[in-house]
Backbone as CSV, one residue per row, in Angstrom:
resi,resn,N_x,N_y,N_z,CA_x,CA_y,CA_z,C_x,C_y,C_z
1,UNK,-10.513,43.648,17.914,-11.200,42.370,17.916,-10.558,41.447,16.904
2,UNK,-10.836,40.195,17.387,-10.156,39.119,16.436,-11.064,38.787,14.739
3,UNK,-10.678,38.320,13.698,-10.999,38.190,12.280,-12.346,37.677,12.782
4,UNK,-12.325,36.245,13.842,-13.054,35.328,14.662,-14.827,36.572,14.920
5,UNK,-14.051,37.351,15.929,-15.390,37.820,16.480,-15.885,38.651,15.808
6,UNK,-15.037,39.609,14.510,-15.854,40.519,13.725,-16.722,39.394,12.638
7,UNK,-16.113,38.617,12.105,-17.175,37.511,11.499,-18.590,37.001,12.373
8,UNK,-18.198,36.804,13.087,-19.209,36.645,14.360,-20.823,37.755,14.695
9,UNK,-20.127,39.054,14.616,-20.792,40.028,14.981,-21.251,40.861,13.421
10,UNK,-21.541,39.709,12.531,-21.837,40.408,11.362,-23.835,41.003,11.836
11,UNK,-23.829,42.009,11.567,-25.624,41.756,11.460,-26.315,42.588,12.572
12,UNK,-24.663,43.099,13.443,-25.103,43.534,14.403,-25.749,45.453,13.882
13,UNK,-26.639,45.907,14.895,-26.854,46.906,14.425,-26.341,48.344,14.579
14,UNK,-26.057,49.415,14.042,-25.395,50.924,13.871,-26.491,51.724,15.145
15,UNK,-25.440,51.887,16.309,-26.436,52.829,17.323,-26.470,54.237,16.442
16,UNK,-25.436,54.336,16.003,-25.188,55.760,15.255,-26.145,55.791,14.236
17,UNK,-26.454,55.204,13.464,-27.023,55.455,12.350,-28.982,55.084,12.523
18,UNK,-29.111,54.675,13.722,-30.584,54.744,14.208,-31.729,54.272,13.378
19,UNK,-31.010,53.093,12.676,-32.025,51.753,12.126,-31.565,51.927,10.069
20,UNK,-30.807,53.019,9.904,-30.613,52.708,8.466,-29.404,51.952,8.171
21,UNK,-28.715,51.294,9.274,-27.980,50.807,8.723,-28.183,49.227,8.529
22,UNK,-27.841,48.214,7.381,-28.931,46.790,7.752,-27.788,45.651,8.265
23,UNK,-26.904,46.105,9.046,-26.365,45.844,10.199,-24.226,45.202,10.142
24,UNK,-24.020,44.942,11.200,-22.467,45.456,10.285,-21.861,44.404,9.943
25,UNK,-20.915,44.829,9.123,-20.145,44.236,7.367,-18.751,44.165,7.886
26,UNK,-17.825,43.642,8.345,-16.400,44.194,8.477,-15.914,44.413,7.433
27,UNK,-15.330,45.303,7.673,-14.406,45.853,6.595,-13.004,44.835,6.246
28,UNK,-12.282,44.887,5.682,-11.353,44.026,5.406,-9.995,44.163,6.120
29,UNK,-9.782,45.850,6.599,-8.439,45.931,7.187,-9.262,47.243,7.870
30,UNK,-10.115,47.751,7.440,-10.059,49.327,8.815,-10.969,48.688,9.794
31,UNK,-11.282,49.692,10.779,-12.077,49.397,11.928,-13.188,50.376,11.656
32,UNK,-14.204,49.986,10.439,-15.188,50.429,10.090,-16.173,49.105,9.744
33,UNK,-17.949,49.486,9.697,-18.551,48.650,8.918,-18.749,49.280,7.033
34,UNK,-18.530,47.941,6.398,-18.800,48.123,5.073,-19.931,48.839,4.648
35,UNK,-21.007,48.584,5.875,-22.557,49.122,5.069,-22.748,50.309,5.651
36,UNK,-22.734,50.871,6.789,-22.927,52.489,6.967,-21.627,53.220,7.160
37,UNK,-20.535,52.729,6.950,-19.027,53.444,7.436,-18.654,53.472,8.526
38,UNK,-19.513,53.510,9.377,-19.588,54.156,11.301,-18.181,53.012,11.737
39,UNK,-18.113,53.446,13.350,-16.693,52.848,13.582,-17.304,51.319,14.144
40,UNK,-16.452,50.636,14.380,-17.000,49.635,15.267,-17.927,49.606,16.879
41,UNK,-16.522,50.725,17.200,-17.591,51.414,18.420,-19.074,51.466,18.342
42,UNK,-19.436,51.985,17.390,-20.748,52.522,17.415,-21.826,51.020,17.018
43,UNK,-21.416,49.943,16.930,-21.842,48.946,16.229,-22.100,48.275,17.980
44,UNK,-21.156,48.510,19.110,-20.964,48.207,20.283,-21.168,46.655,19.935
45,UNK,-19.746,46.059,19.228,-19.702,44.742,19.083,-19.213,43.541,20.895
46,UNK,-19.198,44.331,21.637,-19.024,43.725,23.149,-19.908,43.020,23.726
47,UNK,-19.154,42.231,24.895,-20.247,42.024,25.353,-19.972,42.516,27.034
48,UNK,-20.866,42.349,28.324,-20.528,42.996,29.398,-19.074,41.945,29.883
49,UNK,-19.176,40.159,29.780,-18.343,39.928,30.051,-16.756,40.205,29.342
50,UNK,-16.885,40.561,27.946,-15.605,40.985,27.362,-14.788,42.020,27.754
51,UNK,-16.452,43.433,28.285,-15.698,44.133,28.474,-14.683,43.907,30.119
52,UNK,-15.424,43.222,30.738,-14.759,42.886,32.376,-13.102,42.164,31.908
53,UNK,-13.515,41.118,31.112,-12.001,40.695,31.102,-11.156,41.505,30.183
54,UNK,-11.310,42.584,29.576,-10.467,43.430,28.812,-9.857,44.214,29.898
55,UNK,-10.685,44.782,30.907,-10.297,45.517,31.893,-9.680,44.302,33.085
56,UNK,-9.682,43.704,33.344,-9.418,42.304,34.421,-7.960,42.526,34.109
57,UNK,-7.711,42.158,32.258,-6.515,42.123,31.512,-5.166,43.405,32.323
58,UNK,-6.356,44.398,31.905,-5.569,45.598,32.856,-5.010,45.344,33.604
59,UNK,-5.784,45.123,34.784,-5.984,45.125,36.087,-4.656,44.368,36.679
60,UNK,-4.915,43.150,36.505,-3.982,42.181,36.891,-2.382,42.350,36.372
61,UNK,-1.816,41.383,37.755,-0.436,41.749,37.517,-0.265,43.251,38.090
62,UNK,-0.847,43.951,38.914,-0.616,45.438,38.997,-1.211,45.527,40.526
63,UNK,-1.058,46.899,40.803,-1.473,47.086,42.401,-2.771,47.245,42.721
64,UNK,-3.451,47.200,41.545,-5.506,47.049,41.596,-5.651,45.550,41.423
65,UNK,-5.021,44.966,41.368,-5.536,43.110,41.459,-6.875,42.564,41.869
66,UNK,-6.615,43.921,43.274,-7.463,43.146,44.163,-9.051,43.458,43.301
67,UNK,-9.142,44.763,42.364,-10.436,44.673,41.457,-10.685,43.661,40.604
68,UNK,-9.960,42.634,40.996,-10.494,41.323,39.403,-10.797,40.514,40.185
69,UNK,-11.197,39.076,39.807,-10.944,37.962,39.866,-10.729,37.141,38.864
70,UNK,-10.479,36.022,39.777,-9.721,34.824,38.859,-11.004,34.054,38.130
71,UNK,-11.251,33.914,37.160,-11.885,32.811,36.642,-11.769,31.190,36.389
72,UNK,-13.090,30.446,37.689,-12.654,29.331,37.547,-11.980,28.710,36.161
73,UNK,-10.961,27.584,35.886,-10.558,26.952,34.866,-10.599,28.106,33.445
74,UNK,-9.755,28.810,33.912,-9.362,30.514,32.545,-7.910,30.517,32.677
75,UNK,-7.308,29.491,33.402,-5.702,29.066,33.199,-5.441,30.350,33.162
76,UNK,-5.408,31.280,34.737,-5.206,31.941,34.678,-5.681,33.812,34.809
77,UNK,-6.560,33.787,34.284,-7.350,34.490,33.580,-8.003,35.646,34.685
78,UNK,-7.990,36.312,35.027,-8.940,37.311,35.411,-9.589,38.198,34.818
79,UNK,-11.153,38.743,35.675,-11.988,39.501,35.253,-12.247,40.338,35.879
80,UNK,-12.577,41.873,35.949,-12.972,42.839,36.790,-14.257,42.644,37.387
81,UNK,-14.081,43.100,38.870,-15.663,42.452,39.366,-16.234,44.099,39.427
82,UNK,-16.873,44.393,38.391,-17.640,45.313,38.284,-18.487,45.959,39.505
83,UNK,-18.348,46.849,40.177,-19.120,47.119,41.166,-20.834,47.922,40.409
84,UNK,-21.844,47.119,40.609,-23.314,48.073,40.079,-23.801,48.391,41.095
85,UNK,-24.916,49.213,41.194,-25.713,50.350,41.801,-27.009,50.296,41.464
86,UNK,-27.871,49.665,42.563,-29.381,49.775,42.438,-30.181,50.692,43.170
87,UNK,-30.504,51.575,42.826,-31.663,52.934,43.319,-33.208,52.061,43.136
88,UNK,-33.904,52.026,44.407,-35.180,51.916,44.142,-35.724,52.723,44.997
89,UNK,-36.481,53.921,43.997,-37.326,54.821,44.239,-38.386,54.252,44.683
90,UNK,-39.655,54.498,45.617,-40.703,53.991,45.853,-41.927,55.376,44.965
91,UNK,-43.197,55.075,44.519,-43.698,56.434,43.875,-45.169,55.879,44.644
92,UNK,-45.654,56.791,44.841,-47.269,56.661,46.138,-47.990,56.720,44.863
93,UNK,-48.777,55.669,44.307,-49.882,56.035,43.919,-51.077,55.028,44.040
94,UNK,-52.081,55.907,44.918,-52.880,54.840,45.512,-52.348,54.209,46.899
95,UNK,-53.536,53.180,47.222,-52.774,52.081,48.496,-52.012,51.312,47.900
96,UNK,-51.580,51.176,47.033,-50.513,50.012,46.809,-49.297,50.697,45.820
97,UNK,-47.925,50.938,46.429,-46.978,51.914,45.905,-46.307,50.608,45.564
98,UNK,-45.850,51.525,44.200,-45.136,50.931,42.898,-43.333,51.295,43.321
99,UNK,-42.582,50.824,42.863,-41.132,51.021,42.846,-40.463,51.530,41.590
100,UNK,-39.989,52.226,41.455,-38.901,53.339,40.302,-37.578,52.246,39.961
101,UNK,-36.826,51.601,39.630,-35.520,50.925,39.609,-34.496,51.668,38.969
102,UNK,-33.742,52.270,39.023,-32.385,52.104,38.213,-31.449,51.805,38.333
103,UNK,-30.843,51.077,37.781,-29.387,49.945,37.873,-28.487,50.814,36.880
104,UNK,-27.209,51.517,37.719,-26.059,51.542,37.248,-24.908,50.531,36.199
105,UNK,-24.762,50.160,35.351,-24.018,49.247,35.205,-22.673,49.413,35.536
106,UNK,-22.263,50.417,36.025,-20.821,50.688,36.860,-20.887,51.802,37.951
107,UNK,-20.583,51.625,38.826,-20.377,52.796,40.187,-19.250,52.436,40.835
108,UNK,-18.664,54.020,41.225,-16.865,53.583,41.827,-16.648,52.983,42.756
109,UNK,-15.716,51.500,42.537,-15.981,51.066,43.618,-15.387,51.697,45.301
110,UNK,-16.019,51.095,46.282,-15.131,51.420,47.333,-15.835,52.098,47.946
111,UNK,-17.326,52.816,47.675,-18.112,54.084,48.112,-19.343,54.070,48.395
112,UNK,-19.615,54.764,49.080,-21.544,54.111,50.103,-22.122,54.799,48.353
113,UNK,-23.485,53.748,48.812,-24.143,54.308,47.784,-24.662,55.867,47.532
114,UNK,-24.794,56.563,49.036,-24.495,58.146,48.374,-24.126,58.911,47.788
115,UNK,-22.545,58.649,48.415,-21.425,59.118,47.826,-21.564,58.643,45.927
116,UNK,-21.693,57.457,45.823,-21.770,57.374,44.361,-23.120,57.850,43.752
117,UNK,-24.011,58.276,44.270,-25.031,58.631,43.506,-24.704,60.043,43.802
118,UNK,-24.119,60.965,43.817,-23.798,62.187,44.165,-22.452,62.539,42.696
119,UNK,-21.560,60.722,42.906,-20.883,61.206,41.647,-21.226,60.724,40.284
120,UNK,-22.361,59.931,40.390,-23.301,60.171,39.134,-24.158,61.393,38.852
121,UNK,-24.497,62.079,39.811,-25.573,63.470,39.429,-24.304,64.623,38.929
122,UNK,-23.232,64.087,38.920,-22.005,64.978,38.323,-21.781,64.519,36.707
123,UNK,-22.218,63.491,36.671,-21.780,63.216,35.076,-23.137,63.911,33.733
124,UNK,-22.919,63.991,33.293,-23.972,64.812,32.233,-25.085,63.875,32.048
125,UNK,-26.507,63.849,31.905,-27.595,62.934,32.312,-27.344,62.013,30.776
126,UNK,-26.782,62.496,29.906,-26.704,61.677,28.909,-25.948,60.554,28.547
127,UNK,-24.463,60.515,29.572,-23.556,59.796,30.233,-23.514,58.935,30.726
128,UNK,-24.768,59.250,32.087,-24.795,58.115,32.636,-24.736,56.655,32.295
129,UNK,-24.248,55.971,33.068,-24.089,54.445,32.830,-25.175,53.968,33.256
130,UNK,-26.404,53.889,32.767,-27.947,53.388,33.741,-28.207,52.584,32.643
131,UNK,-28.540,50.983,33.020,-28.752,49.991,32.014,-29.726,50.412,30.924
132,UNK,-29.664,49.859,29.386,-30.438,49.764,28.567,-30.512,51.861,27.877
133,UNK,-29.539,52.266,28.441,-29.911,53.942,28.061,-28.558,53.773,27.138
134,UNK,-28.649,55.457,26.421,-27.246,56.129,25.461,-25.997,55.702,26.099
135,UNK,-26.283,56.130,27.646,-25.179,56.573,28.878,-24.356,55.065,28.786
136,UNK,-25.083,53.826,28.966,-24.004,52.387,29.063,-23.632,52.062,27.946
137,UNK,-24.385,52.373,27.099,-23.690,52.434,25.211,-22.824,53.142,25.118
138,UNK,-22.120,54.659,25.665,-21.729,55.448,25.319,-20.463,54.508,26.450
139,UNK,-20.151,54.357,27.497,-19.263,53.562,28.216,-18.591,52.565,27.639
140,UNK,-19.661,51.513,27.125,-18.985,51.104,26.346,-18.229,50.833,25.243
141,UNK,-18.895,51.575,24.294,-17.796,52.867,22.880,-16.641,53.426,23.730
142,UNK,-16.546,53.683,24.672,-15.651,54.386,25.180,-14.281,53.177,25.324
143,UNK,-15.107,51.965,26.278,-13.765,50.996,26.307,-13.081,50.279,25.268
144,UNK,-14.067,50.115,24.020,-13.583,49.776,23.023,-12.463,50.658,22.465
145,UNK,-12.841,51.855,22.443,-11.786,52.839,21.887,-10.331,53.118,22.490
146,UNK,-10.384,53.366,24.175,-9.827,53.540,25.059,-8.421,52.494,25.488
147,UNK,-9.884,50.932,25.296,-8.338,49.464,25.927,-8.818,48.769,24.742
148,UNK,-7.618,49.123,23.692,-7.978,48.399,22.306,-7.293,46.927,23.112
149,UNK,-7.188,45.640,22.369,-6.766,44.558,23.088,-4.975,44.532,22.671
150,UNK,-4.926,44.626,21.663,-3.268,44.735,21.227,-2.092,45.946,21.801
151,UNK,-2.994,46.704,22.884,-2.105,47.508,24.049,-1.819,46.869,24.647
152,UNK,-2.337,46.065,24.957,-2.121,44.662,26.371,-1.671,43.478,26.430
153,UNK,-1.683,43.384,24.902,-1.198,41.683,24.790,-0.538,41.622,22.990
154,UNK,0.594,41.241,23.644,1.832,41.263,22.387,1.277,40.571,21.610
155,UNK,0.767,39.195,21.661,0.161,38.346,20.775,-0.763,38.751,20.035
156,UNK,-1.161,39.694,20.372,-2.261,39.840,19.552,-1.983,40.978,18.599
157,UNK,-0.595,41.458,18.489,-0.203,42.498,17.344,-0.071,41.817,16.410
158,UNK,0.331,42.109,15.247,0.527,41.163,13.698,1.689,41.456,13.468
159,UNK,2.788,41.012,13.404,4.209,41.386,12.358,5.199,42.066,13.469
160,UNK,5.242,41.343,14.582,6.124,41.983,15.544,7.327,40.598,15.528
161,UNK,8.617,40.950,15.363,9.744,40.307,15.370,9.900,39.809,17.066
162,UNK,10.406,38.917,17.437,10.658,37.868,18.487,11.460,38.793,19.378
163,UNK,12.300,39.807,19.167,12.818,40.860,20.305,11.688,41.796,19.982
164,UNK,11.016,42.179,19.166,9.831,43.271,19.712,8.842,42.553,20.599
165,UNK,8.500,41.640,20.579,7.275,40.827,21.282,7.755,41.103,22.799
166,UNK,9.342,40.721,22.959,10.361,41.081,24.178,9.865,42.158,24.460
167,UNK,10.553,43.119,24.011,10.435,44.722,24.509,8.695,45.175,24.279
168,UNK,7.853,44.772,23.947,6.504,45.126,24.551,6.216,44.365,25.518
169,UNK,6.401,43.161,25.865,6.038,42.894,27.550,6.717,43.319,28.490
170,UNK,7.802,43.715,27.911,8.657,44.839,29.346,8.368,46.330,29.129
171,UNK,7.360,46.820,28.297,6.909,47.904,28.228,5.537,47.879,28.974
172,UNK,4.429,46.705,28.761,3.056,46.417,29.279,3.653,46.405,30.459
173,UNK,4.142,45.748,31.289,5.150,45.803,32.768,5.058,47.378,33.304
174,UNK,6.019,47.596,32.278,6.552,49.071,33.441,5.229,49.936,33.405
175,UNK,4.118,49.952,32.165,3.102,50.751,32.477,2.313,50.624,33.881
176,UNK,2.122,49.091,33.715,1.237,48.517,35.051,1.655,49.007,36.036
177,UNK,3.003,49.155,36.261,3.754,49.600,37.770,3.904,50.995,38.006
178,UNK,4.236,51.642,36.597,4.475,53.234,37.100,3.257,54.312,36.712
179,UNK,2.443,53.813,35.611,1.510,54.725,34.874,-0.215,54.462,35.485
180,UNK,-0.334,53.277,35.629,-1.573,52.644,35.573,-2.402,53.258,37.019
181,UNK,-3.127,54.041,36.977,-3.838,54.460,37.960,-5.228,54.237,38.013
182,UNK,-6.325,54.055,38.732,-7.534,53.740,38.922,-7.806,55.115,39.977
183,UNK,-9.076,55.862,39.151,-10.086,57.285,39.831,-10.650,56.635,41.033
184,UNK,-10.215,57.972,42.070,-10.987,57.932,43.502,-11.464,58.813,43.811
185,UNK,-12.512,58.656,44.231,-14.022,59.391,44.680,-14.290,59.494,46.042
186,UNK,-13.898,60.959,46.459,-14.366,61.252,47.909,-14.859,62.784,48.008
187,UNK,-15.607,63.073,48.658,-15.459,64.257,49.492,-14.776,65.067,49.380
188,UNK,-14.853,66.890,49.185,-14.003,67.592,49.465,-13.135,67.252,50.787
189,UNK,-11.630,67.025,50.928,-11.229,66.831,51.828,-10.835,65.399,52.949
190,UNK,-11.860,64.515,51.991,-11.623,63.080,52.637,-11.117,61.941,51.265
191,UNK,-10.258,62.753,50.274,-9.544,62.235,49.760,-8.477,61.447,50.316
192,UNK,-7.267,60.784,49.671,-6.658,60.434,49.411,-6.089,58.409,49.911
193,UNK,-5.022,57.600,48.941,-5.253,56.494,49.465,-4.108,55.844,50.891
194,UNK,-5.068,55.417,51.628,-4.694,54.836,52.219,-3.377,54.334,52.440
195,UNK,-2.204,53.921,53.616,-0.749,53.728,53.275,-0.715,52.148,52.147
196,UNK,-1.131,51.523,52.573,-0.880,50.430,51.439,-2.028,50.336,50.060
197,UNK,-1.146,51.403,49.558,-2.739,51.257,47.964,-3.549,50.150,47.842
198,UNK,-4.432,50.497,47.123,-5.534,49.690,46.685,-6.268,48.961,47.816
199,UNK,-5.843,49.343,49.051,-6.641,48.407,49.886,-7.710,48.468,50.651
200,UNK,-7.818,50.033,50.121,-9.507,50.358,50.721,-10.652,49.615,49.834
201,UNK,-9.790,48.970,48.922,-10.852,48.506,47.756,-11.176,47.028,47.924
202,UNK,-10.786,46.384,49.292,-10.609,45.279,49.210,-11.474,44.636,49.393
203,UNK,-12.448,44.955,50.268,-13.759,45.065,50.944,-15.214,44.917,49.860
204,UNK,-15.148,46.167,49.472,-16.639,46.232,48.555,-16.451,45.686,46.949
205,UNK,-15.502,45.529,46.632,-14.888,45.279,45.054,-15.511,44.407,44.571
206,UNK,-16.452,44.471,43.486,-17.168,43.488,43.233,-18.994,43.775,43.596
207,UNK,-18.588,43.688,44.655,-20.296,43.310,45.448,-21.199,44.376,44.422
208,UNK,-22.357,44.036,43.899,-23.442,44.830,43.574,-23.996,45.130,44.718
209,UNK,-24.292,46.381,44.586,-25.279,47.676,45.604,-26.676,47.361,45.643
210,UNK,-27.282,46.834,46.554,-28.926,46.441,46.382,-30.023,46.961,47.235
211,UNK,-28.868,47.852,48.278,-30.150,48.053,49.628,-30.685,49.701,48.953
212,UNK,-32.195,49.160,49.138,-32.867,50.419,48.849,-32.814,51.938,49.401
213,UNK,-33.237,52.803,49.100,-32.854,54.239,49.641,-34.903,54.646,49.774
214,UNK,-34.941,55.457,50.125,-36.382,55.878,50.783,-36.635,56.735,49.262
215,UNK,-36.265,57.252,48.863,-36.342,58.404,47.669,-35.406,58.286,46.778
216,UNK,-33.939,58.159,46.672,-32.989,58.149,46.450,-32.542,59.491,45.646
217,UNK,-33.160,60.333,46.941,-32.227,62.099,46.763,-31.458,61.825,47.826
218,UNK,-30.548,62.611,48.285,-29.597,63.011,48.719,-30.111,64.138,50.124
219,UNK,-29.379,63.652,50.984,-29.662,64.730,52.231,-28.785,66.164,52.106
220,UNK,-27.781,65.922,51.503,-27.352,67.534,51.530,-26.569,67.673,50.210
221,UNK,-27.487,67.860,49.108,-27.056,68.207,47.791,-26.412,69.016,47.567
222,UNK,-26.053,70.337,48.143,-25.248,71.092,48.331,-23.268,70.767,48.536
223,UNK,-23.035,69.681,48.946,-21.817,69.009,48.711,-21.607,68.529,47.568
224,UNK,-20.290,69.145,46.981,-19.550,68.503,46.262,-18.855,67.329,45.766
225,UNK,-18.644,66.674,44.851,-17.806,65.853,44.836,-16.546,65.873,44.230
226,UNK,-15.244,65.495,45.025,-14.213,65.565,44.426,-13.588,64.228,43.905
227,UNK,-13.004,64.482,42.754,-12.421,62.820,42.320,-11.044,63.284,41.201
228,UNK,-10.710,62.019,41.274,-9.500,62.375,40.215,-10.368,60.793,39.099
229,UNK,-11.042,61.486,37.849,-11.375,60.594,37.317,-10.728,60.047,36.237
230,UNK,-11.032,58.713,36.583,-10.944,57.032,35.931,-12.240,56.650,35.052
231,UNK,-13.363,57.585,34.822,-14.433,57.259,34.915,-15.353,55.636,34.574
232,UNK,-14.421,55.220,33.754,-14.527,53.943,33.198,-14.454,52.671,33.583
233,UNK,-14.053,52.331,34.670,-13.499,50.929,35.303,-13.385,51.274,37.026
């Protein structure tokens, strides 16, 4: 994060430290707060749109494109269109039945809502990405740690000479093209992508999941899910 936004995010509070900390201090050069030590992570100085365009940042320029968009007047700029996941349970009580909600704040895109609620009952219940829980705090500690911003953008290193600035954008390059992969989620057996990558994704990318499910169990829990995970984006 920039000098800008840790000044910014003074005050914010320590998930880690569970109310003793009286909220965070930047440190002067580490990526700690002054008042409980904890990392920044744990302070979860983000926000949902930062984290989209950190990952957008990714994204773009590469053969997952089609997961961002462009942001009107961002000269440029893209953002990941987050695919979410709404489960509404219905619960009988009485004549007048109440509704259960839970909203994913990320589900893979590209996949009926079964299939992804099958590869959420795979992640550890503490994991989960379900709004306002550990699980979307813990996601997002994760991207902070994971896509620091100065992997991605030369400018934003400190003390890099005018041929290093060179040779890291022809390094950010060749990652995008040869390394950079995005997790897919199918079925034992109804893996793999399509002849022109990324283009099964072209379709649902983005769209939030809203149509309700009757229960939202699963007709044959007994299936597996196979994936090569990305879990994050």
């Amino acid at each position: 994060m920039s000098l800008g936004q840790l000044q910014s995010a003074r005050g914010v509070a320590c998930l880690g430290c569970k109310g003793t900390c009286s909220g965070f201090e930047p440190h002067s050069w580490r990526k700690i707060c002054k008042s409980c030590k904890c990392s920044q992570e744990d302070h979860c100085l983000t926000s949902d749109l930062e984290d989209d365009r950190k990952i957008g940042r990714l994204l773009m320029d590469s053969k997952y494109s089609t997961l961002t968009a462009r942001v009107k007047g961002g000269d440029g700029i893209r953002i990941y269109k987050r695919n979410r996941m709404i489960m509404t349970n219905p619960i009988a009580t009485g004549k007048d039945p109440t509704f259960d909600t839970i909203t994913y704040e990320w589900a893979p895109p590209g996949v009926t809502q079964k299939l992804g609620l099958q590869y959420m009952e795979l992640i550890p219940k503490e994991k989960q990405p379900v709004t306002g829980t550990e699980g979307a705090f813990y996601r997002r500690r994760q991207l902070m740690h994971q896509l620091p911003i100065y992997d991605q953008d030369p400018s934003r290193c400190h003390g890099l000479l005018e041929n290093e600035l060179k040779l890291m954008e022809e390094f950010v390059k060749q990652y995008k093209s040869e390394a950079l992969g995005v997790g897919e989620v199918a079925l034992p057996g109804q893996g793999g992508l399509p002849k022109e990558e990324g283009k099964q994704q072209e379709k649902p990318e983005g769209a939030e999941t809203t149509a309700a499910t009757t229960n939202g169990s699963l007709s044959d829990p007994s299936k597996e899910v196979e994936y090569k995970p990305v879990p994050l984006v």
